[in-house]
C-alpha positions as CSV (number, residue, x, y, z in Angstrom):
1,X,-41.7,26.8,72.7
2,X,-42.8,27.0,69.3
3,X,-46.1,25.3,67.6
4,X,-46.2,25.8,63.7
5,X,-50.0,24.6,62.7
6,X,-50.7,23.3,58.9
7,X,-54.2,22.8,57.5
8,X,-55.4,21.8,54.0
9,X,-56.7,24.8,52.9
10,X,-56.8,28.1,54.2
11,X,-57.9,28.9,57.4
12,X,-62.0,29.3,57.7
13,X,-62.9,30.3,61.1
14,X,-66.7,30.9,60.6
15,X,-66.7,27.2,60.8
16,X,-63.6,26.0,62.3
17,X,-61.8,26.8,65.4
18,X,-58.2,25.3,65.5
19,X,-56.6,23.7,69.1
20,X,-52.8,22.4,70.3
21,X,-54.1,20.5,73.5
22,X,-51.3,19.8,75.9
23,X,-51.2,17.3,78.9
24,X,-48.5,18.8,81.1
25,X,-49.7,16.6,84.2
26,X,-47.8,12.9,83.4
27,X,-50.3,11.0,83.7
28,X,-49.3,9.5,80.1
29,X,-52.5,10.2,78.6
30,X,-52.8,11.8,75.1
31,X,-55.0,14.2,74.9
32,X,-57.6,12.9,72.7
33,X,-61.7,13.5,71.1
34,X,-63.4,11.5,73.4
35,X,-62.2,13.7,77.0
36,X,-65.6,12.9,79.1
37,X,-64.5,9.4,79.2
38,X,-61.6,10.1,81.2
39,X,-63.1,13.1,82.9
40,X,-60.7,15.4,80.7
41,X,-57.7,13.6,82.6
42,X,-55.3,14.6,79.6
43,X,-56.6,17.7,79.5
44,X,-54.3,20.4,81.3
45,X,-54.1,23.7,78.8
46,X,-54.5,24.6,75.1
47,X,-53.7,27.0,72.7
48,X,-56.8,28.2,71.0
49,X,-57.3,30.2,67.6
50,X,-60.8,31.3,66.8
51,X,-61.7,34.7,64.9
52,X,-64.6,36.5,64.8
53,X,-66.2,38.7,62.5
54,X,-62.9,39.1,60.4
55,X,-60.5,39.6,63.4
56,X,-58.5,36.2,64.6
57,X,-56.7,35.8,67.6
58,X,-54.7,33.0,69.9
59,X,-55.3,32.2,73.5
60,X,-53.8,30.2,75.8
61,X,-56.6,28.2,77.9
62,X,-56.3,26.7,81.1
63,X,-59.1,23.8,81.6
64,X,-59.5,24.1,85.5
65,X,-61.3,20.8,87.1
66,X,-63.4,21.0,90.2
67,X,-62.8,18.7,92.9
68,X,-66.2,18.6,94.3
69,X,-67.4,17.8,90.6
70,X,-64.4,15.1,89.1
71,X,-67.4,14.3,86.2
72,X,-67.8,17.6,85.3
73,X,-66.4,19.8,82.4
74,X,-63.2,21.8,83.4
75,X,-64.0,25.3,83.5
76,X,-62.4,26.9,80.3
77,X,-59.8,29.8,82.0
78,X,-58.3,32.1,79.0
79,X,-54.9,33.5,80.9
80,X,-53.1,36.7,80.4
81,X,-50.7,37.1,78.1
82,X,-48.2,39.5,77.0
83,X,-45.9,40.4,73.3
84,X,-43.2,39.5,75.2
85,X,-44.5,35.9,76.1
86,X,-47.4,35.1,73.6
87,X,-46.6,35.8,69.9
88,X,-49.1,35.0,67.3
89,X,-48.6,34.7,63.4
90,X,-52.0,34.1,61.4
91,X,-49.7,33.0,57.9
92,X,-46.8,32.7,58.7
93,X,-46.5,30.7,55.7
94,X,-48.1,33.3,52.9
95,X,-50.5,30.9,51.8
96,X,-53.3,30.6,54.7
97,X,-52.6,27.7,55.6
98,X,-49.8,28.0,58.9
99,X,-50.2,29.7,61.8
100,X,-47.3,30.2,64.3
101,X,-47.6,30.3,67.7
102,X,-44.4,31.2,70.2
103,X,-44.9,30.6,73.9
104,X,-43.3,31.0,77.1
105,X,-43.7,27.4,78.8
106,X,-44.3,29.1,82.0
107,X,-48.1,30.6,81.1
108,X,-48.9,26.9,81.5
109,X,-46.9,25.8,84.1
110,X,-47.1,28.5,86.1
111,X,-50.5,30.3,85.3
112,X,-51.5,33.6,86.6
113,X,-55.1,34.3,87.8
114,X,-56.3,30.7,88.0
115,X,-59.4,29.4,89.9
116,X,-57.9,26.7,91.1
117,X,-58.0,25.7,94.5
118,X,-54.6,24.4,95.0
119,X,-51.7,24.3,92.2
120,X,-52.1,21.9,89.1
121,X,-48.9,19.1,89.2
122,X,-46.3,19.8,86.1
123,X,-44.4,17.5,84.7
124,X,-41.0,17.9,82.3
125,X,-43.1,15.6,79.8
126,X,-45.3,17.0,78.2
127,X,-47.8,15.1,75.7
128,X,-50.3,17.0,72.8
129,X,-52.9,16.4,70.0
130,X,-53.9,18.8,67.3
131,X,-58.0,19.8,66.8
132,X,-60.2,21.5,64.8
133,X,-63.7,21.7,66.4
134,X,-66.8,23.5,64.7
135,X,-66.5,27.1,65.4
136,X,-68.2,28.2,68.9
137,X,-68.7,25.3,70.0
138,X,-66.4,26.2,73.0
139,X,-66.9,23.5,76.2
140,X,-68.6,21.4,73.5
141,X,-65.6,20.8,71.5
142,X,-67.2,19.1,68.2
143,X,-64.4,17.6,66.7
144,X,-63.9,17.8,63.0
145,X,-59.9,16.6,63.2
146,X,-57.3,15.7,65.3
147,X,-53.9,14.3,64.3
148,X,-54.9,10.5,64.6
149,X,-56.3,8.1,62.2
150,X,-59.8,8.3,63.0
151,X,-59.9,12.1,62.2
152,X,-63.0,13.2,65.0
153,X,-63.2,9.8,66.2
154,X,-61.7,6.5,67.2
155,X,-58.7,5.4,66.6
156,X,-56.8,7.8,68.7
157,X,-53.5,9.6,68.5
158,X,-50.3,8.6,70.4
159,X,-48.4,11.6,71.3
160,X,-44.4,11.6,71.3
161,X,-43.2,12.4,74.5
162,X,-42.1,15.9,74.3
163,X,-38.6,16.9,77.1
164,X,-39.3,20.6,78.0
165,X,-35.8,20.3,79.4
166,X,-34.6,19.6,76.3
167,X,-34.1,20.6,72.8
168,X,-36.1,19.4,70.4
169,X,-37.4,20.3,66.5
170,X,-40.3,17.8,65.6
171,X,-42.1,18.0,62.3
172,X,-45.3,15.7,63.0
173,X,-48.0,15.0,60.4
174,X,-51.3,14.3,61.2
175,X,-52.3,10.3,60.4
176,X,-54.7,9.8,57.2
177,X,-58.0,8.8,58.0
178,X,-59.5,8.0,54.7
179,X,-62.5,10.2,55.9
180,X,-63.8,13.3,53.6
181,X,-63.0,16.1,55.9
182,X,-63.0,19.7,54.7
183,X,-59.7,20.9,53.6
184,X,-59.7,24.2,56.1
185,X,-60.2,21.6,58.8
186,X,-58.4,18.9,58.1
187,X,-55.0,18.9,59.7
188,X,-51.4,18.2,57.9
189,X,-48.9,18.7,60.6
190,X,-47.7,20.1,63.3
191,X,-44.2,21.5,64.1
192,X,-43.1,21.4,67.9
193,X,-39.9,23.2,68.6
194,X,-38.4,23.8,71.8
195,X,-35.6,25.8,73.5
196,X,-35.1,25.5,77.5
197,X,-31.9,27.5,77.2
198,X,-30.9,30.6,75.8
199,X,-28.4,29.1,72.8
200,X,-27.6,25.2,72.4
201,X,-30.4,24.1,70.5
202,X,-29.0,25.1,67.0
203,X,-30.4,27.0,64.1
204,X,-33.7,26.7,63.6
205,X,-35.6,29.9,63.3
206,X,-38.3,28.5,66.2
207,X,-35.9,27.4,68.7
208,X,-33.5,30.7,68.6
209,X,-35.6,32.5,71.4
210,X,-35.8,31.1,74.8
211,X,-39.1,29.3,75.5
């Protein structure tokens, strides 16, 4: 899978950090800016980019819940990664303002090194929001964006459903919400591109590779 990640303005990570959220459990819950409502229900693993001190980076997250604490915030587990199943792309636009992240599906589904007491339910539809959070903030998550129309707040965004088992190239833009957010934080769109095959899912350059 592919996730192409637009912004206003050039990327500024001594403010921002910049989040795809996915809920891979099928529960039907967007992932949304208000997760301790729901006890993080739509909450099942991220893609996070952050930099520090000049040097940026991506990393997948796994948000582990404890069963003996269901109210609690889901321990934040970064899982390995390798070139050949993480690839990262900082502009892959040449204006600052894309990043490019391709994934195998499988750190997510199938994640290595996890805390969890027992294995975490997948489902073949997944469902994802778009954030930027101020930078650091980290189990805090203050929300500056996200791709509905209340920006940090209410109202929420309604995710398609996304078919791993299928092909699929969606260009989705984030909803206006009339709000005065910062131009590196304020989101434009997100591209979700998918390829459970190798071939079959024509000629886009994100869906060539098997992911």
């Amino acid at each position: 899978m592919s996730v192409r990640f637009d912004i206003g303005a050039p990327f500024n990570f001594s403010s921002y950090q910049y989040w795809i959220v996915f809920n891979v459990s099928g529960n039907g819950l967007t992932p949304d800016t208000q997760p301790f409502q729901s006890n993080w229900a739509a909450y099942s693993g991220a893609i996070e980019i952050a930099g520090v001190n000049g040097a940026t980076a991506a990393y997948p997250i796994q948000f582990v819940k404890n069963p003996s604490q269901p109210h609690a915030t889901p321990h934040f587990q970064y899982l390995p990664t390798t070139p050949q199943n993480f690839q990262y792309n900082l502009n892959s636009n040449g204006a600052g303002t894309e990043v490019t992240v391709i994934f195998q599906r499988a750190i997510f589904t199938h994640p290595i090194n996890s805390p969890a007491p027992s294995p975490t339910p997948v489902s073949n539809t997944w469902l994802f929001n778009a954030f930027t959070t101020q930078a650091n903030s980290q189990a805090q998550l203050v929300f500056v964006d996200s791709m509905g129309a209340g920006g940090p707040g209410v109202p929420q965004y309604s995710s398609p459903s996304l078919n791993i088992t299928q092909c699929f190239d969606n260009l989705l833009y984030a909803l206006s919400s009339g709000l005065q957010i910062d131009p590196p934080a304020q989101i434009v769109s997100v591209e979700l591109a998918n390829n459970p095959t190798n071939g079959g899912c024509g000629e886009s350059p994100s869906s060539r590779v098997r992911r």
